[in-house]
N, C-alpha and C positions, 0 to 999 in steps of 0.2 A: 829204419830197419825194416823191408818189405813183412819189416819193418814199417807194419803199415802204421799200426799205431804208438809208434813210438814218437813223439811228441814232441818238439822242440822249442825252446825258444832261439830266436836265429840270435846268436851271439857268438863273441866269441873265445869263448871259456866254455862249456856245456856243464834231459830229464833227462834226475831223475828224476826226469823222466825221473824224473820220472822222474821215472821211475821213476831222470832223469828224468823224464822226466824227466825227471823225473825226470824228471827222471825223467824225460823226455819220454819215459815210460815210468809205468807205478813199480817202486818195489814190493817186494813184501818180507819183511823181515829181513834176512839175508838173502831172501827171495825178491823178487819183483812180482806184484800183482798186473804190472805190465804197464806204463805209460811212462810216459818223462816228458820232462822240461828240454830243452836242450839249449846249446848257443850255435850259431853257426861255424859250420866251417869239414869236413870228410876228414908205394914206399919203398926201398929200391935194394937189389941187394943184385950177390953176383954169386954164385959157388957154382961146385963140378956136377955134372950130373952123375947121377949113380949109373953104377958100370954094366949092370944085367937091366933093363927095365922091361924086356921080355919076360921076367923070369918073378918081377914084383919083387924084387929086392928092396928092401928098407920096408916092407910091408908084411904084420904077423902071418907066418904061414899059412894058417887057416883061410886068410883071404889074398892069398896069393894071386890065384886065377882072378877073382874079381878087379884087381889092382894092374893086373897086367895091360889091358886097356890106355889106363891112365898111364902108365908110364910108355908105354910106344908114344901118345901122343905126345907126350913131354919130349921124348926125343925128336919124331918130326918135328915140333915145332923150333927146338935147337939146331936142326939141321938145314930147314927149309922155308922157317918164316921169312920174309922178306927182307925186314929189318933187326939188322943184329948188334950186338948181343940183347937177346931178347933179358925181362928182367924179372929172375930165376925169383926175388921176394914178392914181385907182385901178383905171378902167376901160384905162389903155393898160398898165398891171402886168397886169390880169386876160388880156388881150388878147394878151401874151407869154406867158402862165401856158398859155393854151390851145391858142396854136398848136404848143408843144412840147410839150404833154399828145396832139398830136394823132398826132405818129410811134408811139403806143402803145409807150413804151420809159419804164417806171418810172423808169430810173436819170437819163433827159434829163428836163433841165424849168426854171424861173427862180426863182429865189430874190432876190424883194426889199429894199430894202433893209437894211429891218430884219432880215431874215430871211441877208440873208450874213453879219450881223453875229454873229447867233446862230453862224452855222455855223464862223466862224471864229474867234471868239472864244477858242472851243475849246481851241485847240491853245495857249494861255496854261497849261492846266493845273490854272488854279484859276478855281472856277467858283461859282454860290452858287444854290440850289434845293433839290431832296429827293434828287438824286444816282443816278438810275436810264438804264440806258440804256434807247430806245422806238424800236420800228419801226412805221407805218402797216400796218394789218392790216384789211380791210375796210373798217368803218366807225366801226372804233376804232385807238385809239396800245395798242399791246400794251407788256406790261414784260418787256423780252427778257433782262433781267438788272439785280437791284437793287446799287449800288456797296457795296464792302466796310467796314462800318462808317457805312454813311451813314443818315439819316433817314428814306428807305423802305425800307432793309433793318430799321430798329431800328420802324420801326410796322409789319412785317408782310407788307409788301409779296412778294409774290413770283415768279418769272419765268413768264410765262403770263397773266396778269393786263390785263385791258382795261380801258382809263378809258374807263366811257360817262357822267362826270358830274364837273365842275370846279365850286366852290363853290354847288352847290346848281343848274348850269345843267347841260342835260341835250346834252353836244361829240358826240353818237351824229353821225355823217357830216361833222364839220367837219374840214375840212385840218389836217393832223398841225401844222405851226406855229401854228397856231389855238389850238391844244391846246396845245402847247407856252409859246404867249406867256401863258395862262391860268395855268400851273402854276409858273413858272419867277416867281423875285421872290427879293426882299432879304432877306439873312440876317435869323433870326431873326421873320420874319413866319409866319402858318400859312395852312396851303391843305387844302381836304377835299374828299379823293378819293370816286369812287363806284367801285366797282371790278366789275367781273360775274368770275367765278372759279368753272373747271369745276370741275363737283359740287356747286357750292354755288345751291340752287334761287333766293336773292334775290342780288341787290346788296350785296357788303359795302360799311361807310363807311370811310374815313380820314381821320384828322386830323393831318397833317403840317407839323413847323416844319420850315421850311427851312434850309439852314446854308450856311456859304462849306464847300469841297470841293475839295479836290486830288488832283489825279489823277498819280501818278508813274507815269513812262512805263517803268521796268523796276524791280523790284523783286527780290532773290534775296534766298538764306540757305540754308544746309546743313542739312540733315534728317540725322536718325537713321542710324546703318550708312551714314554718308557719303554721301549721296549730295546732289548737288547740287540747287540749284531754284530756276528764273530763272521771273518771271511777267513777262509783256509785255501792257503794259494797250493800247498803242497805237503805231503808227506816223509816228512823228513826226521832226522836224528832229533831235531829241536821241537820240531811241531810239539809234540805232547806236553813239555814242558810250558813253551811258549803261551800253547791255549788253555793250559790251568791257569796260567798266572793273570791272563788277560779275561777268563773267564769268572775266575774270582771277584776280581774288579767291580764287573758287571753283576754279581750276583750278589754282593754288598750293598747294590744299588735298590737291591728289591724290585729289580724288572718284570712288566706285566706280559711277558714274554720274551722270548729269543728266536734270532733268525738266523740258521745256521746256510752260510753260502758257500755252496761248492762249485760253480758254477766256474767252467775253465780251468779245474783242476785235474787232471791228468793223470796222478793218482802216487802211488811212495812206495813204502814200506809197509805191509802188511800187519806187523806188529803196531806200528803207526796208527795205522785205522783203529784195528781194534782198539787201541788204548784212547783214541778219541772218539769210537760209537758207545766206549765205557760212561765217556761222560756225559752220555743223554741218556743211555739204556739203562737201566737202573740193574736187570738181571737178565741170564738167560742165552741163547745163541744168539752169537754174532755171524758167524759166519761157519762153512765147513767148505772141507777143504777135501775134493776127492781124486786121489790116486789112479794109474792105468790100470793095476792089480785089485783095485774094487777097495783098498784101504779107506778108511777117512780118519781124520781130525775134525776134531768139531771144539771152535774156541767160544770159552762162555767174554761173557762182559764181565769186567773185574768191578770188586767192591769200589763205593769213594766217591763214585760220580759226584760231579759238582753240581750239575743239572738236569738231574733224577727226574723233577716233577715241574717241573715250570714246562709252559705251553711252549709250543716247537712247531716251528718252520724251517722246511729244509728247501733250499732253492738250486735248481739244479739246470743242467743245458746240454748241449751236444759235446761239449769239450768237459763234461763231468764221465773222469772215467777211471776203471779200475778199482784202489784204493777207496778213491769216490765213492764209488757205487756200493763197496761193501758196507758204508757208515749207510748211507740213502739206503740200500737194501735191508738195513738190519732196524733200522727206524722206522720203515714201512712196514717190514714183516709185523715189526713189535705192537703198530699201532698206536708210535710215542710220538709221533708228530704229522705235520701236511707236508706232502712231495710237493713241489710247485715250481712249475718252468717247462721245461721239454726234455724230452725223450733222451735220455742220458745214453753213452758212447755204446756201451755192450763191450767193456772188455772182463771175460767170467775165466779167464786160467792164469793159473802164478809162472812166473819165470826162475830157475836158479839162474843165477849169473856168477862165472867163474873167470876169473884170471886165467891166461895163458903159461905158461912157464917162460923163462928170459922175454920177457915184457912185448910176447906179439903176438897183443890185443887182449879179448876175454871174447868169451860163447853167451849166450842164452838159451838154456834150450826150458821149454814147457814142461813140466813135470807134474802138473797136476790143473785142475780145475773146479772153482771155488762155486758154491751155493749159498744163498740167501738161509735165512735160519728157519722157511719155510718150504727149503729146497729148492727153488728155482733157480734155474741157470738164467743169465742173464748175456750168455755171450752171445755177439752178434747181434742180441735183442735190444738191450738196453734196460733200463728203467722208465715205466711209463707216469709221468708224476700224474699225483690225485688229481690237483689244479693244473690242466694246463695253460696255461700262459707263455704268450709268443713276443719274444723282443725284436722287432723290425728294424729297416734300416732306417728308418722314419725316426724311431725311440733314439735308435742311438746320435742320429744326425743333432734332436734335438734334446738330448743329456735327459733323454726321459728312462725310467727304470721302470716298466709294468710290472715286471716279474717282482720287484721287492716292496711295490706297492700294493701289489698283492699280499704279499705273505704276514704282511703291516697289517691289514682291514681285517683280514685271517685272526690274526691273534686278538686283534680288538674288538671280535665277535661280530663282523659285519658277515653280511654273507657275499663271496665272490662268484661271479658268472664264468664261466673258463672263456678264454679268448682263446681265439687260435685264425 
């Protein structure tokens, strides 16, 4: 979604993101706090034109004149484009695409039909592509992080990485779903990536089969010297449920600590968040939430948390975003645990996301922009963790993890140097 940060994992079923995500974008509530998941993968119709389009007919009077513009060119181009019949449903999609491209606001914009399909598909969980989540980056889909165990992580792929080239066609400047609908296909088929990758002066190739992929939305296990270790891949309908029950688990154990990992997540539901910064924040702001009109919201942490007081580490990265940010935000303001890893995404405003009426597509547009419980905006900024700690491509070549062996020494009362 220039759409920049709208997120994907290339498959194909689709963030939310996030939200889509994640939600190839994060939601928030019935909102999106902006990021998703996504799967790979980006429509025709034929009707009469309207009879006056000098005159802005089909357009409320009030912006008649405005509209009048728009409708001459609709008629040139039915009279005089080259090749006809020009196609009357892709031009009034393009036609929506561009008017919300025009508030200059990455996170507002329309998503067609096909293309809501992708985004929500998502939040199913299981999805089928080469498993990477992608952000729109200039003039490429960047790979802001390959899934664990998936088929661009096992060819290679690595997070930094821009597709300027889907089976032998050269995607340099085409719409991130473009890209998407190109990459995204049915298990078992293959797709060859072109990939540009700094320091390397050509184009690598890939050649990736696709696979079906699931995505679980919390995952833990008990580490070494006790300590606990919840990962949250996404902000979803399930998450909260999911991370009490797994965090229970772990808190029967009597753990000399928790490592909470957000790292490459992309961000959800806003309610989501909150109801998972509840379970570390014991009280107090989570997050606020401000309006164009100078309104706010301001959401407390609910009672209940399961882990109130035990020691906390939060581990975070460039693909920690949105939804993310707000639990990382609200845990740094508090002073309830250590930020540790890198400079997380910066995405600080919520999205509504709305259905179309007779099913073409949905909007997003921004409606507001969220603060930390200490005020701080975070958009385009990020979160700067306490510890930073850098995972190279060195780490990941050789299955090393600094950032969560950090956050380990952290809880175990060592003291940590920041690398970077």
């Amino acid at each position: 979604m220039d759409n920049k940060l709208l997120r994907v994992v290339l498959v194909s079923a689709f963030v939310f993101l996030l939200c889509a995500g994640l939600f190839g974008a994060g939601f928030v509530a019935g909102h999106t706090t902006a990021v998703g998941r996504f799967a790979f993968a980006p429509v025709t119709g034929g009707s009469a034109v309207p009879a006056d389009h000098s005159t802005g007919v089909g357009a409320p009077s009030e912006v008649a004149d405005q509209f009048a513009p728009f409708w001459e060119a609709w008629s040139l181009v039915h009279q005089e484009y080259v090749d006809q019949p020009v196609d009357d449903q892709a031009l009034a999609y393009g036609a929506i695409k561009g008017m919300l491209e025009a508030l200059g606001d990455k996170h507002t914009g329309y998503s067609t039909p096909d293309e809501s399909e992708i985004l929500f598909s998502d939040a199913s969980g299981e999805l089928e592509g080469i498993g990477a989540e992608v952000a729109a980056k200039g003039d490429y889909v960047e790979i802001i992080s390959p899934m664990p165990g998936s088929p661009a992580e096992a060819a290679g792929i690595l997070p930094g990485d821009l597709i300027a080239g889907v089976d032998g066609e050269d995607t340099t400047g085409q719409d991130l779903f473009t890209v998407i609908g190109k990459v995204r296909g049915p298990a078992g088929t293959k797709v060859r990536l072109e990939v540009i990758r700094e320091g390397e002066p050509e184009p690598l190739e890939f050649e990736i089969t696709r696979a079906k992929i699931t995505i679980p939305s919390v995952e833990s296990k008990m580490l070494e010297g006790q300590i606990g270790y919840v990962k949250i891949n996404s902000f979803g309908d399930n998450t909260v449920r999911e991370l009490r029950t797994q965090l229970k688990a772990l808190m029967d154990q009597t753990p000399a600590g928790v490592v909470l990992d957000l790292r490459g997540n992309p961000g959800g539901y806003r309610d989501a968040a909150i109801a998972v910064a509840s379970q570390f924040v014991g009280e107090g702001t989570v997050m606020i939430q401000r309006y164009g009109d100078g309104r706010q919201e301001v959401f407390e942490a609910s009672k209940g948390g399961l882990a109130t007081d035990v020691p906390l580490a939060v581990l975070i990265n460039h693909g920690s975003a949105s939804a993310s940010e707000i639990v990382a935000g609200a845990i740094q303001d508090h002073d309830r645990g250590t930020i540790v890893g890198e400079q997380s995404y910066g995405k600080g405003t919520v999205q509504d996301w709305r259905p179309l009426s007779n099913d073409q597509g949905s909007v997003r547009i921004t409606i507001a922009r969220w603060l930390t419980p200490d005020e701080r905006s975070i958009d385009k900024v990020g979160i700067a963790p306490d510890v930073e700690v850098e995972m190279t491509a060195d780490d990941r070549t050789a299955d090393r993890d600094p950032q969560l062996e950090a956050a380990v020494r952290i809880l175990s009362g060592e003291v940590v140097a920041e690398s970077k």
